[in-house]
KOLZAKOL-972834 format. One record per residue (C-alpha): y, z, x; chain; residue in one letter; residue number from 1. Coordinates in Angstrom, 1 decimal, padded with zeros to 4 digits. Example, Ala and Ser with C-alpha at 12.3 -4.5 7.8 and 13.67 -1.06 7.14 Angstrom:
% KOLZAKOL-972834
((-004.5, 007.8, 012.3), "A", "a", 1)
((-001.1, 007.1, 013.7), "A", "s", 2)
% end
This chain:
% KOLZAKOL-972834
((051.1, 087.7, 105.0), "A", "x", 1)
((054.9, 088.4, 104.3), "A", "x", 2)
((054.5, 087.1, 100.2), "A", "x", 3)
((050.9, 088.8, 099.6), "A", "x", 4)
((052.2, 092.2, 101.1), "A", "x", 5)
((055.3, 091.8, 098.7), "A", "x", 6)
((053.0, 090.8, 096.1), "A", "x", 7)
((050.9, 093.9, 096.3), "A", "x", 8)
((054.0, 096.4, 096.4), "A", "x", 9)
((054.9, 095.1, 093.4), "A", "x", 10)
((051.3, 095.1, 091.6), "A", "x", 11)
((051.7, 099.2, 092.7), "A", "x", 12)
((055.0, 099.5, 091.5), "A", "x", 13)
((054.2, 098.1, 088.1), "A", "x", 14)
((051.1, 100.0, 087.5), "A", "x", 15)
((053.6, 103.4, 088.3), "A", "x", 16)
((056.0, 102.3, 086.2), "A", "x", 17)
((053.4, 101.4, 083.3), "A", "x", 18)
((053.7, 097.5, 083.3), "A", "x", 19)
((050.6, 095.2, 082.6), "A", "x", 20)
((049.6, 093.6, 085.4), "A", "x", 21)
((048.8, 090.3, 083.3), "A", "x", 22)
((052.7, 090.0, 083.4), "A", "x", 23)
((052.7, 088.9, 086.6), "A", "x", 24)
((051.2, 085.5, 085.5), "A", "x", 25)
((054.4, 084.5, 082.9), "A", "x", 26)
((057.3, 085.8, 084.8), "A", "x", 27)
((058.7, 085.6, 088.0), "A", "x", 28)
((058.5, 088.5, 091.0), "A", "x", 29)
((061.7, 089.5, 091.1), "A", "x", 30)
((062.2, 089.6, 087.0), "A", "x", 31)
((059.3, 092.3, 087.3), "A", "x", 32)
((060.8, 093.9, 090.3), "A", "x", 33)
((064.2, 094.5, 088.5), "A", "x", 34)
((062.3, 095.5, 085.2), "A", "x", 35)
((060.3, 098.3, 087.9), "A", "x", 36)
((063.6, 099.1, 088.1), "A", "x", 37)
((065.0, 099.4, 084.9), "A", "x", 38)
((062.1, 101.0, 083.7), "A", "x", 39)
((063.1, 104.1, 086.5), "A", "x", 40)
((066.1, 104.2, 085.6), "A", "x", 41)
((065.5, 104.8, 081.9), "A", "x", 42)
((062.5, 107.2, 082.5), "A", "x", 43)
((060.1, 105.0, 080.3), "A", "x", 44)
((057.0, 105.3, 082.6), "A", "x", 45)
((055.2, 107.8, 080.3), "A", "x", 46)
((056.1, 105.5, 077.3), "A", "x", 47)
((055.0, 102.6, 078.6), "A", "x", 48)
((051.6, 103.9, 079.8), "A", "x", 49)
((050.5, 106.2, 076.6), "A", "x", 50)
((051.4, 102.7, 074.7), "A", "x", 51)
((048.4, 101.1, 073.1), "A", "x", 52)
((050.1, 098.4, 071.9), "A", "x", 53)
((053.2, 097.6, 073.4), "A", "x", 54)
((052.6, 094.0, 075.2), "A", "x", 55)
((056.0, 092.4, 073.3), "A", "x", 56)
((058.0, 095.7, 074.3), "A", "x", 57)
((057.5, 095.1, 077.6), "A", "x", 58)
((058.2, 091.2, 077.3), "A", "x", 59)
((061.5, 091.8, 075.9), "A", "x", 60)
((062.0, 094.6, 079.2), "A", "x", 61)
((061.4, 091.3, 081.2), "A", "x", 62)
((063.1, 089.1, 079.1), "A", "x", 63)
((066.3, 091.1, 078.2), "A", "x", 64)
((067.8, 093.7, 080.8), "A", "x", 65)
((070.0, 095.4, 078.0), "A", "x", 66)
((067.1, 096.0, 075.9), "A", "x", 67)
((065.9, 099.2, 078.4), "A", "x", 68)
((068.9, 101.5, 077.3), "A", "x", 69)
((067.8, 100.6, 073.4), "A", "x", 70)
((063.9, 101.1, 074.2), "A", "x", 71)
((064.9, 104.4, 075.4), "A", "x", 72)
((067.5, 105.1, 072.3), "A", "x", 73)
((064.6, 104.2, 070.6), "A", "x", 74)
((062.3, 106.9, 072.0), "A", "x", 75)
((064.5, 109.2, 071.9), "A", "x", 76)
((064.5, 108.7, 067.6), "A", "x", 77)
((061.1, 108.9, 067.3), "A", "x", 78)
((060.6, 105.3, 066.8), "A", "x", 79)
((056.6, 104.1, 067.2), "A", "x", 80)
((056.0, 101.4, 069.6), "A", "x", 81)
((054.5, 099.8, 066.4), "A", "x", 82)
((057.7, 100.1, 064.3), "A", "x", 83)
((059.6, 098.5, 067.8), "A", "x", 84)
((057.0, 095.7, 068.0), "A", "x", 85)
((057.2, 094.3, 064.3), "A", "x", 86)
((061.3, 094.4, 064.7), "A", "x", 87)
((061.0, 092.3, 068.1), "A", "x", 88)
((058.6, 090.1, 066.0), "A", "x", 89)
((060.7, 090.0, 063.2), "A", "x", 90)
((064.0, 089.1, 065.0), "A", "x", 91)
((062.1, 086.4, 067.0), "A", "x", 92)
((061.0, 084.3, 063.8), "A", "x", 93)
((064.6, 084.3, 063.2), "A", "x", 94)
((065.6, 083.1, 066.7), "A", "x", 95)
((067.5, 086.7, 067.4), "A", "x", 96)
((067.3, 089.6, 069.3), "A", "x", 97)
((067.4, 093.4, 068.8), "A", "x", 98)
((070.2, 093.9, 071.3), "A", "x", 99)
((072.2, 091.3, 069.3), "A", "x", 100)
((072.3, 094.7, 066.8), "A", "x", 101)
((074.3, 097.5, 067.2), "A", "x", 102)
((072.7, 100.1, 068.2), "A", "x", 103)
((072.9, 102.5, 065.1), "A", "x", 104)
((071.3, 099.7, 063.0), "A", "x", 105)
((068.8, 099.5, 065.1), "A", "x", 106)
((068.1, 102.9, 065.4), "A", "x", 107)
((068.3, 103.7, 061.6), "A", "x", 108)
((066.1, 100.7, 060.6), "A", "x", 109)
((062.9, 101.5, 063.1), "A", "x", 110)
((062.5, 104.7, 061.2), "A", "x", 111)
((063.4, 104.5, 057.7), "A", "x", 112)
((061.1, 104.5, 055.0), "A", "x", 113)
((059.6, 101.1, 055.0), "A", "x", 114)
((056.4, 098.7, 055.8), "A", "x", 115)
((057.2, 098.4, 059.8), "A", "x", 116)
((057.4, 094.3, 058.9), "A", "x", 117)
((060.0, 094.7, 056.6), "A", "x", 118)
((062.0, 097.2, 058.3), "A", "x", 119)
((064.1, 094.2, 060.8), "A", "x", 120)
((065.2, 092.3, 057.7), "A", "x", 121)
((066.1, 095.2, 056.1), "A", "x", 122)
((068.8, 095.9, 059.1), "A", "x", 123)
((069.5, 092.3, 059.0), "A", "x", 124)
((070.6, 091.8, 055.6), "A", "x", 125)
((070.9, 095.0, 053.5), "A", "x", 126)
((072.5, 097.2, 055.9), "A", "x", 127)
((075.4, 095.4, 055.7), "A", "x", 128)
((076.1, 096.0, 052.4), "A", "x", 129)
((076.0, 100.2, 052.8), "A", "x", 130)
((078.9, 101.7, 052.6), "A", "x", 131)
((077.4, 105.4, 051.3), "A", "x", 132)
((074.1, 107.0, 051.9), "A", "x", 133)
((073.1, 107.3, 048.4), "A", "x", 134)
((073.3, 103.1, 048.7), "A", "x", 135)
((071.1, 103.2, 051.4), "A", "x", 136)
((068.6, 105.4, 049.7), "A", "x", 137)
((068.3, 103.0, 046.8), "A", "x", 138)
((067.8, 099.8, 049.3), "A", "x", 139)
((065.1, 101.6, 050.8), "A", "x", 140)
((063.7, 103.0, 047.2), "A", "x", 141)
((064.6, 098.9, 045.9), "A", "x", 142)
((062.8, 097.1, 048.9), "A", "x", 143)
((059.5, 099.4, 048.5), "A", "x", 144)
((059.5, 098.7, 044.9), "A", "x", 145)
((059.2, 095.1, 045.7), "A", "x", 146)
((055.7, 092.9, 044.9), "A", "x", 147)
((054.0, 092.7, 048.5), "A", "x", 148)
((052.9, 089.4, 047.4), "A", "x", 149)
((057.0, 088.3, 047.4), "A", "x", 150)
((058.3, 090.3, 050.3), "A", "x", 151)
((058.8, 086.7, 052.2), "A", "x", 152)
((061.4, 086.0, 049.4), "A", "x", 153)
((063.8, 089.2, 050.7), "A", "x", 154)
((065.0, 086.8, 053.3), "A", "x", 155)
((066.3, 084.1, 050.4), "A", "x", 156)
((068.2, 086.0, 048.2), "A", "x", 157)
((071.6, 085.6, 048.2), "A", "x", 158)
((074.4, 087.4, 049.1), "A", "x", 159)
((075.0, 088.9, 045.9), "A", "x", 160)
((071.5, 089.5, 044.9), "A", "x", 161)
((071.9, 091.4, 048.1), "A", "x", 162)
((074.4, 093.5, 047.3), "A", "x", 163)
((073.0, 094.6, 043.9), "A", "x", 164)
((069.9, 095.9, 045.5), "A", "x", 165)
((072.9, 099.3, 046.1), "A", "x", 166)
((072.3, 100.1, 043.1), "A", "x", 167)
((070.0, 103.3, 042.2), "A", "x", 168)
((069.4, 102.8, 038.5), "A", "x", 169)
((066.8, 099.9, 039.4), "A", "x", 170)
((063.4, 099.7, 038.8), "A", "x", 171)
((060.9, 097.6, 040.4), "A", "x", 172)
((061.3, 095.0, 037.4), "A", "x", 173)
((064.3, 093.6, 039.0), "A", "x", 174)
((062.4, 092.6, 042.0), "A", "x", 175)
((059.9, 090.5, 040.2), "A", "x", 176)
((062.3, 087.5, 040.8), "A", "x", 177)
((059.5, 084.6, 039.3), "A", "x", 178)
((058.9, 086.8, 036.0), "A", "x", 179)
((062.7, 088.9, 035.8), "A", "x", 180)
((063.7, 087.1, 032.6), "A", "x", 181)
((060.3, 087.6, 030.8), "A", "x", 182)
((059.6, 091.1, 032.1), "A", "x", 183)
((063.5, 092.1, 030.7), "A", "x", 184)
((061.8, 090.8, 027.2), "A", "x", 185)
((058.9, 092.7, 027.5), "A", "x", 186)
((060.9, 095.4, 028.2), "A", "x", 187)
((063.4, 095.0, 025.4), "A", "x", 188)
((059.9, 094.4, 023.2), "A", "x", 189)
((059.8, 097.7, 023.9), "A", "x", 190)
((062.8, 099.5, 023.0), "A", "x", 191)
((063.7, 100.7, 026.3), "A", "x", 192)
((067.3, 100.0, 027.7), "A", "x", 193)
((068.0, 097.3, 029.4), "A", "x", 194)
((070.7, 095.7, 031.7), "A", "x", 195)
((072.0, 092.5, 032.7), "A", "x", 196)
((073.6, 092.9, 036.5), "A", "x", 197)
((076.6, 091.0, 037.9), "A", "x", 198)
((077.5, 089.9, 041.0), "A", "x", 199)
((079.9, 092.2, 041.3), "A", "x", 200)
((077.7, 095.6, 040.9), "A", "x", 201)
((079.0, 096.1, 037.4), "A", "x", 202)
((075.9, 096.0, 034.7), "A", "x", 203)
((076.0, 095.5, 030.7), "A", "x", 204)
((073.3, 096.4, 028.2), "A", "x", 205)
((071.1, 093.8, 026.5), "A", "x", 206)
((071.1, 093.8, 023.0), "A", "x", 207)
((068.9, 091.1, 021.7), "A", "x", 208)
((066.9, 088.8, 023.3), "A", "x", 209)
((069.2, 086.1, 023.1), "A", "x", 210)
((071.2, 088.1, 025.7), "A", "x", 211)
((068.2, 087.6, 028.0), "A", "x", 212)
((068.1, 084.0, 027.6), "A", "x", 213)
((071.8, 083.4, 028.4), "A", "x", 214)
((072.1, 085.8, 031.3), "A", "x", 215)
((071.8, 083.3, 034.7), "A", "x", 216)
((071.1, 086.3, 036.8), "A", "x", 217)
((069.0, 089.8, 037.2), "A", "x", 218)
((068.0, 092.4, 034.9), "A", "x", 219)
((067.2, 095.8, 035.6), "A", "x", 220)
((066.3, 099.5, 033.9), "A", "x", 221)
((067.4, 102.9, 034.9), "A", "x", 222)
((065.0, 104.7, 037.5), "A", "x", 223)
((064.3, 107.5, 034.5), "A", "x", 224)
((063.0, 105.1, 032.2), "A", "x", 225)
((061.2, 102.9, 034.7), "A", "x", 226)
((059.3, 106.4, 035.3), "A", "x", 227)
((058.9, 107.0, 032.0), "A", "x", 228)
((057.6, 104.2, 031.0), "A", "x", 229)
((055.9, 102.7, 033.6), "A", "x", 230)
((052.1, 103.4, 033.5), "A", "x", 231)
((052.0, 102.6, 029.3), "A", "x", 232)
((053.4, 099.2, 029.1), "A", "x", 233)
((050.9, 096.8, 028.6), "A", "x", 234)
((050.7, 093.2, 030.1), "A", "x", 235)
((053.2, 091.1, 028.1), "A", "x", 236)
((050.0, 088.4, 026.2), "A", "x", 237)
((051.7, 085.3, 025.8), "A", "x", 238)
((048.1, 083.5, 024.9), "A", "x", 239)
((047.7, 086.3, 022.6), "A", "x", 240)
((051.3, 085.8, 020.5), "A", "x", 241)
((050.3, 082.2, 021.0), "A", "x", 242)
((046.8, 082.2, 019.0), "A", "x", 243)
((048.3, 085.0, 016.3), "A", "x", 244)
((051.3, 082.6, 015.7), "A", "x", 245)
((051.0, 081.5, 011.6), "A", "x", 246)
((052.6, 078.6, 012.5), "A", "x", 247)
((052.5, 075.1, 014.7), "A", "x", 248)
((052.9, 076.5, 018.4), "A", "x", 249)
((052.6, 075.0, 021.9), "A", "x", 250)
((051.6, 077.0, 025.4), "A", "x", 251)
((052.0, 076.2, 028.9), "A", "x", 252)
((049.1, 077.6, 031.2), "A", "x", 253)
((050.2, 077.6, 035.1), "A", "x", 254)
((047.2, 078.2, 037.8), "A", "x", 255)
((047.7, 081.6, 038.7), "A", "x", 256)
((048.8, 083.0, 041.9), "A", "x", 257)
((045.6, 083.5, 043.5), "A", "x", 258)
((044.0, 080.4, 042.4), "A", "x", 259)
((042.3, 078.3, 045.3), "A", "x", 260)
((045.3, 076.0, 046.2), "A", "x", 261)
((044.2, 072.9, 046.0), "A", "x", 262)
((043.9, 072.9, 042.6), "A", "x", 263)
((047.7, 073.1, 042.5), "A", "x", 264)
((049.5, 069.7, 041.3), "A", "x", 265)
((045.9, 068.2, 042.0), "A", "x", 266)
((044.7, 065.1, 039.6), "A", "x", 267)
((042.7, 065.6, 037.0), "A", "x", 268)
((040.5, 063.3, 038.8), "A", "x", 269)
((040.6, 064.5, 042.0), "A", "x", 270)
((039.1, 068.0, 041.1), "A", "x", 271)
((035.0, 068.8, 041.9), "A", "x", 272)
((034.8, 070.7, 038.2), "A", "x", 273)
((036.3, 070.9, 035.4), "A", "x", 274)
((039.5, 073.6, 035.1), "A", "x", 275)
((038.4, 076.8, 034.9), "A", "x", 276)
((040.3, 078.9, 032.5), "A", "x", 277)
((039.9, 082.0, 034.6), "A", "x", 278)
((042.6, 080.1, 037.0), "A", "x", 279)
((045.2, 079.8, 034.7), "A", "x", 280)
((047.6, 082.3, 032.6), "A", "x", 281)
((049.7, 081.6, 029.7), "A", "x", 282)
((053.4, 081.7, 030.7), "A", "x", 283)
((055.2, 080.4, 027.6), "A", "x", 284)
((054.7, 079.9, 024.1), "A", "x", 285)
((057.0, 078.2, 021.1), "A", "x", 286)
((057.1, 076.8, 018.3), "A", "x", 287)
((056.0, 072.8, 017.3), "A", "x", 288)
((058.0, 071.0, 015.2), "A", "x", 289)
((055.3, 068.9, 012.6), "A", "x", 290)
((054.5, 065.8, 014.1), "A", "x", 291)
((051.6, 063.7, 013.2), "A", "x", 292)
((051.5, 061.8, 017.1), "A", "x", 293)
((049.9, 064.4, 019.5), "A", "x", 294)
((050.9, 062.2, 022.4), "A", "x", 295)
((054.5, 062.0, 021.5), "A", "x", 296)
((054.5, 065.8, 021.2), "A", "x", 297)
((053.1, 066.2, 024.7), "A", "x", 298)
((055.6, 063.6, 026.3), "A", "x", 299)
((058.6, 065.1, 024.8), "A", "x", 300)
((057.6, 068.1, 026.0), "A", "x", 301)
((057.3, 067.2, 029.7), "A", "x", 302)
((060.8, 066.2, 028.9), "A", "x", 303)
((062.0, 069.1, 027.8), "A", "x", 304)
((060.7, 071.7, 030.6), "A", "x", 305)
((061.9, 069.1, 033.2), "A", "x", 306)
((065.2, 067.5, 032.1), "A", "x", 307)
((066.5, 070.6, 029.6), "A", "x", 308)
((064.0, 073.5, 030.4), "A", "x", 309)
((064.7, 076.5, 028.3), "A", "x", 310)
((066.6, 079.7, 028.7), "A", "x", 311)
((063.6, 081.9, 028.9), "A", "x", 312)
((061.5, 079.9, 030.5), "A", "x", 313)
((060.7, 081.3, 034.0), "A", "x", 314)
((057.4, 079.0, 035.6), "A", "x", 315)
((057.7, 076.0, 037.2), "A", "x", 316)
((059.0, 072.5, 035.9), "A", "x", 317)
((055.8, 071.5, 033.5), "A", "x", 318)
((054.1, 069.3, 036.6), "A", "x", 319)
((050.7, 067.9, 037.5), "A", "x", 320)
((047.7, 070.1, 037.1), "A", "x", 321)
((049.3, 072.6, 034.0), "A", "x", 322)
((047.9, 072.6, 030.7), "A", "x", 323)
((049.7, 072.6, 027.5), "A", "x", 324)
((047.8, 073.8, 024.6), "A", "x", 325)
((048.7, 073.3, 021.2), "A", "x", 326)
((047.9, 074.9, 017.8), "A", "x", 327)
((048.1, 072.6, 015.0), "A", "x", 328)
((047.3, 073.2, 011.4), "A", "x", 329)
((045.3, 076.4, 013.0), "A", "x", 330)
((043.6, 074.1, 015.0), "A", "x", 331)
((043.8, 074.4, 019.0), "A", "x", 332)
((043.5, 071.7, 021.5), "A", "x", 333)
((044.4, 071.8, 025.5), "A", "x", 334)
((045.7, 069.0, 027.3), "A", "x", 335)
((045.6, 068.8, 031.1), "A", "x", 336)
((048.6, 067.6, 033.1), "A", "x", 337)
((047.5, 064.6, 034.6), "A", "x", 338)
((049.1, 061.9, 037.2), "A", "x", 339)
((049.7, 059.7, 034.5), "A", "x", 340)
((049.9, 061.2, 030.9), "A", "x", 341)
((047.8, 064.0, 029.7), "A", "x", 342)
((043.9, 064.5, 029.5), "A", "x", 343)
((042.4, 066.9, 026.6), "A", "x", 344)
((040.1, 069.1, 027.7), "A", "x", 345)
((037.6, 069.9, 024.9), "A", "x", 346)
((036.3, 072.6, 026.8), "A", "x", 347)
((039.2, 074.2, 028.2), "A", "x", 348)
((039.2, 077.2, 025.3), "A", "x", 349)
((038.2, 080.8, 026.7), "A", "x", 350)
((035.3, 082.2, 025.4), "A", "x", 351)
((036.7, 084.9, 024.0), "A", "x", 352)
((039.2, 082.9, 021.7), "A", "x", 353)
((036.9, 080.5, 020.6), "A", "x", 354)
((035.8, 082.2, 017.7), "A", "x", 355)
((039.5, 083.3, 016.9), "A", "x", 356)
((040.8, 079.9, 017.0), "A", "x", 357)
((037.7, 078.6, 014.5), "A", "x", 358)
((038.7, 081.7, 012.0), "A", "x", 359)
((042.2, 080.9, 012.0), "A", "x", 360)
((041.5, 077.5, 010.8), "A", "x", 361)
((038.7, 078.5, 008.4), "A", "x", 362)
((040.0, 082.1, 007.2), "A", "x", 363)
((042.1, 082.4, 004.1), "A", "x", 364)
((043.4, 085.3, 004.6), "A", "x", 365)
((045.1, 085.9, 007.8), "A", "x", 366)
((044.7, 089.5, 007.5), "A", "x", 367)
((041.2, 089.4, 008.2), "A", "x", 368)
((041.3, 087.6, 011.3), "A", "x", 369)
((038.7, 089.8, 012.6), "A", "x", 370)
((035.5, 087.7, 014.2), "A", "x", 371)
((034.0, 087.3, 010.8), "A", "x", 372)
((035.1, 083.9, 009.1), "A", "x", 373)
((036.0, 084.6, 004.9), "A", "x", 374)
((034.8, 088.3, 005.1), "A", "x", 375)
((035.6, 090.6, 002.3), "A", "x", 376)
((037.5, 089.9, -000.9), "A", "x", 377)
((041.0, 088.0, -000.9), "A", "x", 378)
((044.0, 090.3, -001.2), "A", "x", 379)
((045.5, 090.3, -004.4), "A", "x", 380)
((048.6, 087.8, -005.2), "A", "x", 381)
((051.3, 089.4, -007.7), "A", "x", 382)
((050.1, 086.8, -010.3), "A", "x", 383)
((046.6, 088.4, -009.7), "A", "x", 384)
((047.9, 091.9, -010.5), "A", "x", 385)
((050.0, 090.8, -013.5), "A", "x", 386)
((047.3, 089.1, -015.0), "A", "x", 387)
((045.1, 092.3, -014.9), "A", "x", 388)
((047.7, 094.2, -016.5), "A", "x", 389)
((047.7, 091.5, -019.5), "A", "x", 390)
((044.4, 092.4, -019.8), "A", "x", 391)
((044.7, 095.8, -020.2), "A", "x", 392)
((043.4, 097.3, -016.8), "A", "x", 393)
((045.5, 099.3, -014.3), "A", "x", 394)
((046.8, 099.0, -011.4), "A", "x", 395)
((048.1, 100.2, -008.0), "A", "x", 396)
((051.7, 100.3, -007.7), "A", "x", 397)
((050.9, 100.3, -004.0), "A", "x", 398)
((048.7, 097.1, -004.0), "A", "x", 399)
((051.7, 095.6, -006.5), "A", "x", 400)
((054.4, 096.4, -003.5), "A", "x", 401)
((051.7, 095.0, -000.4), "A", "x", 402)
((051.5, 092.1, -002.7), "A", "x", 403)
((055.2, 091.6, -003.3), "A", "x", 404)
((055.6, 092.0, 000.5), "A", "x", 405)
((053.2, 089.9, 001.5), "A", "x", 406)
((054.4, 087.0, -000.6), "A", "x", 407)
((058.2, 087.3, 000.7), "A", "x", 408)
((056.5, 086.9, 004.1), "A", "x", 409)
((054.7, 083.8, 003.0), "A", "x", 410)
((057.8, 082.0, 001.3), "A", "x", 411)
((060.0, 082.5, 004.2), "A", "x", 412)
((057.5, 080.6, 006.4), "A", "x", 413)
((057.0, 078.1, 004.0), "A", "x", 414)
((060.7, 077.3, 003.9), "A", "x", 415)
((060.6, 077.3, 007.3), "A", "x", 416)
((058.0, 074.4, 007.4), "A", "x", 417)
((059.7, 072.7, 004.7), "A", "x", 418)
((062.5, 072.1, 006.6), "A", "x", 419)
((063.4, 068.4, 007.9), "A", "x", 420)
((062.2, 068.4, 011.8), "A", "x", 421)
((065.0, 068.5, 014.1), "A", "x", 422)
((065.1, 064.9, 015.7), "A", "x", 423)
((064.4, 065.0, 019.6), "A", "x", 424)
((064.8, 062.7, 022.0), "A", "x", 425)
((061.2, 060.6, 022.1), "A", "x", 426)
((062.1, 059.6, 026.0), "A", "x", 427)
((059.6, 058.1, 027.4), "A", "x", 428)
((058.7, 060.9, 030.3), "A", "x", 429)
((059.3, 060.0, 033.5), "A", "x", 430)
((056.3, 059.2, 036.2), "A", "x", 431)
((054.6, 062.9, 036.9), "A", "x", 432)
((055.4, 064.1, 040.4), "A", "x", 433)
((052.7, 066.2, 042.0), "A", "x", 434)
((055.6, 067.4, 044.4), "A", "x", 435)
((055.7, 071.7, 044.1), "A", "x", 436)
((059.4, 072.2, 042.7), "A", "x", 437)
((061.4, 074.5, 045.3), "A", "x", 438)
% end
């Protein structure tokens, strides 16, 4: 009679001091009785009761005694239980708790200007770094700017990528961590300033794109051109460059980010249908050096963007389940990644470029790549216009100067291709891995 008596008090206390019930089930009596307590002493009754959504605040009141005084800080900042709840959460996936904190942290982080879920790892490893308020402001401005899709990557960065988030000039391309190096290009594509940041918050100014390529670390804008700029850049079209290309080229199509993932690193085999182009996006694009043996080509390039992957290439190592297309004699062909060697995949192409790719290898004129294969008359050739002055007619000194132009163009490409290939190392590739690269 003694215990059920006891049990009941308590049952009354909790419900005055605006504890669930249910809590009596995962800890013990006297825990509850001393968080009744607790809860008096702070004046958190009303909190606890108006709460619609406070089940882990009142956990922790169990679990942690010192946590009471910071609930009641927390109140006392205007700090939704919502805000509180995501912080406990947060700090639990990292084995911590809030208390561990001190207190101003805390206090600053439940209300600043950020998605509640991001607001615990923004104490946890930014707000170390502020030593000004105007370095705060850009953290805050910085983390927003961030993809939503990447925010679980905040926790990876390191310690200087940290640091340079201080900085205000930033705009939200620095925070694009997979596409940073090709976003800079695009960027630089378009005449607007761009920086390469060091660990030690000092920045420098790109001036060609070979400055991107070398740089092992972030780029970034200033805020005033990021707002300038920023709604009328267009995507950066690496299939596009990749079919306009007048010579050899090679692209690497990665399965987009919202493709179904099993398709990723998946056998050629293994899959119900045929790849679907709409899964994939071109992410790279060079030039081929002329090689009769397609198979050659596509080996030593598995080499290359495993073993000595370029610069300004920002996917993944070339793996199971990519596709490498490649443009030969204006031709284009796409190979799938397979477990062992490569697969061509005859009807890979995209509708759209379909007829592009057959006018490019049919057209003789590359100016009228346009959708209608041989349309219109040739453009004139400086021989063409000489020969019709022998004759007596007249010409355009205009036409005479396009033609000139044009024809510099072509001879510098045709060097080009004249040129002895540079020798590569035929390796034989090693076996495909459909392990994801980290």
């Amino acid at each position: 009679m003694t215990n059920t008596l006891k049990h009941l008090a308590l049952l009354v206390r909790m419900e005055s001091s605006g504890l669930k019930l249910g809590l009596t089930g995962k800890f013990p009596e006297d825990a509850l009785d001393q968080t009744c307590e607790r809860v008096e002493t702070f004046q958190l009754q009303a909190r606890l009761r108006t709460g619609n959504d406070n089940v882990q605040i009142q956990k922790e009141l169990v679990r942690t005694p010192e946590f009471a005084m910071l609930y009641r800080a927390l109140c006392d900042h205007a700090a939704n239980d919502e805000a509180i709840t995501n912080m406990l959460q947060s700090a639990a996936a990292c084995g911590e708790q809030l208390t561990q904190y001190p207190k101003e942290w805390v206090l600053a982080a439940a209300v600043t200007d950020l998605p509640p879920s991001l607001r615990f790892y923004y104490m946890k490893y930014y707000l170390p770094f502020i030593k000004y308020e105007e370095e705060g402001e850009a953290i805050i401005d910085n983390i927003n700017a961030f993809p939503a899709t990447e925010r679980e990557e905040l926790s990876a960065l390191t310690d200087a990528q940290k640091n340079m988030m201080r900085q205000p000039f930033l705009g939200p391309y620095l925070f694009n961590w997979n596409n940073n190096a090709r976003e800079a290009l695009e960027l630089l594509e378009h005449d607007i300033t761009v920086y390469m940041l060091h660990p030690d918050n000092a920045e420098e100014m790109v001036f060609e794109a070979e400055d991107i390529i070398k740089h092992d670390g972030m780029f970034g804008i200033t805020q005033p051109d990021w707002d300038a700029v920023k709604g009328h850049i267009p995507p950066r079209d690496v299939e596009q460059r990749f079919l306009n290309s007048p010579t050899d080229s090679m692209a690497i199509y990665q399965l987009r980010r919202d493709a179904p993932v099993e398709l990723r690193f998946a056998s050629l085999g293994s899959l119900a249908a045929p790849p679907d182009p709409a899964n994939y996006e071109a992410i790279y694009t060079r030039e081929v050096y002329p090689d009769d043996d397609t198979g050659r080509i596509l080996e030593n390039f598995y080499y290359i963007f495993n073993d000595e992957r370029p610069g300004d290439f920002v996917g993944h190592s070339l793996s199971v389940s990519d596709i490498v297309a490649l443009k030969q004699d204006g031709k284009v062909s796409y190979h799938y990644c397979d477990s062992m060697g490569f697969q061509e995949l005859p009807a890979f192409q995209k509708p759209e470029n379909y007829l592009k790719a057959a006018e490019m290898s049919m057209e003789d004129d590359y100016g009228m790549i346009d959708g209608i294969i041989n349309n219109g008359p040739k453009q004139p050739t400086v021989a063409d216009l000489e020969a019709q002055v022998k004759t007596g007619m007249s010409i355009s000194l205009m036409d005479l100067a396009e033609a000139a132009h044009r024809e510099k163009k072509k001879s510098v490409l045709e060097q080009l291709k004249s040129q002895p290939a540079q020798e590569r190392p035929h390796k034989t590739a090693p076996k495909k891995s459909a392990e994801k690269e980290l």
